[in-house]
FITORDREN-861873 format. One record per residue: residue in three letters; y, z, x of N, C-alpha, C in turn. Coordinates in steps of 0.02 Angstrom, whole numbers, padded with zeros to 5 digits, always signed. Atoms other than C-alpha are relative to their C-alpha. Example, Ala and Ser with C-alpha at 12.3 -4.5 7.8 and 13.67 -1.06 7.14 Angstrom:
FITORDREN-861873
ALA-00059+00000+00045-00225+00390+00615+00060+00000+00045 SER-00059-00003-00042-00053+00357+00684+00055+00037-00039 
//
This chain:
FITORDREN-861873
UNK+00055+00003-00047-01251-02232+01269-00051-00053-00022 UNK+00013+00067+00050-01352-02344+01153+00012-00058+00007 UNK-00035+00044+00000-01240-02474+01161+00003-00010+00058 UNK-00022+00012-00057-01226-02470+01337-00075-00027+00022 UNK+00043+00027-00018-01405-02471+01366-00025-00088-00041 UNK+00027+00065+00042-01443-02621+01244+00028-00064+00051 UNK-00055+00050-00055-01280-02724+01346-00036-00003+00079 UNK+00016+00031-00029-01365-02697+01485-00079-00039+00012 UNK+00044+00050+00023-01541-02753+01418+00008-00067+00011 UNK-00056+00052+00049-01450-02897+01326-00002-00037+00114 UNK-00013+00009-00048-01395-02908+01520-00058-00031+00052 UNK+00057+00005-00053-01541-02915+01618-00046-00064-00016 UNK+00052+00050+00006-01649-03029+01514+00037-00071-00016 UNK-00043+00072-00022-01503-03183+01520-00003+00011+00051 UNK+00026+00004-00077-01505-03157+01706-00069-00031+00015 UNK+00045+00003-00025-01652-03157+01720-00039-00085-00036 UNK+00013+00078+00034-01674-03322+01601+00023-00049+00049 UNK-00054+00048-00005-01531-03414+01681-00033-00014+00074 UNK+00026+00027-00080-01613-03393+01876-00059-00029+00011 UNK+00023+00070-00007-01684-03544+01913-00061+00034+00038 UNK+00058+00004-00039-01873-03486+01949-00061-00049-00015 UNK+00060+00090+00003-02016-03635+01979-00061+00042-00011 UNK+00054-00013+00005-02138-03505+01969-00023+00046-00051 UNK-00011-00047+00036-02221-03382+01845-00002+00048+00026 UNK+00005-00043-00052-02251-03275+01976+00075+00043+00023 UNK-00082+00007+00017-02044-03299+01989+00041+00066-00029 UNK-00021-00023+00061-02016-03239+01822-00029+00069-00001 UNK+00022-00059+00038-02114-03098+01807+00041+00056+00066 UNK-00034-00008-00043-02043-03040+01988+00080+00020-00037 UNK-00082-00010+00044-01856-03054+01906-00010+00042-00055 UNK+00016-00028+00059-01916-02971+01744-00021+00076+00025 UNK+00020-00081-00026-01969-02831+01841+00066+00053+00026 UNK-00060-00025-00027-01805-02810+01942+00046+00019-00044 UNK-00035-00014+00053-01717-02826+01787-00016+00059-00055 UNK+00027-00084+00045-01829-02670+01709+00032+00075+00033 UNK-00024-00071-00063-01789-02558+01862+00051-00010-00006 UNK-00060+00009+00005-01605-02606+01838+00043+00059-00063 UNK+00012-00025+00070-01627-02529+01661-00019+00056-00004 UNK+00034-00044-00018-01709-02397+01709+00044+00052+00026 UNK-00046-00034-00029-01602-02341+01832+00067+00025-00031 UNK-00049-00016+00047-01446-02340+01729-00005+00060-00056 UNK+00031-00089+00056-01545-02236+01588-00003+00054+00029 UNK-00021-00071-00050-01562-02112+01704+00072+00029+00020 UNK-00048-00019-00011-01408-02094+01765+00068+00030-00057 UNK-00048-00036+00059-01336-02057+01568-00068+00035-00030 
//
């Protein structure tokens, strides 16, 4: 479980590097989606 959550950490915050945003506004937007992503998963184990 651990491990799963970290992978998809690990997961979320390259995504969220790699998509091409111009703004910081962008980033923090993606960084957010990528929390609730995280989130959600934890819950579900």
């Amino acid at each position: 479980m651990k491990k799963l959550f970290i992978s998809i950490l690990v997961l979320g915050f390259t995504l969220t590097t790699l998509n091409a945003c111009s703004t910081i506004e962008g980033i923090g937007k993606d960084k957010k989606r990528a929390g609730q992503a995280v989130e959600k998963e934890a819950k579900k184990h």
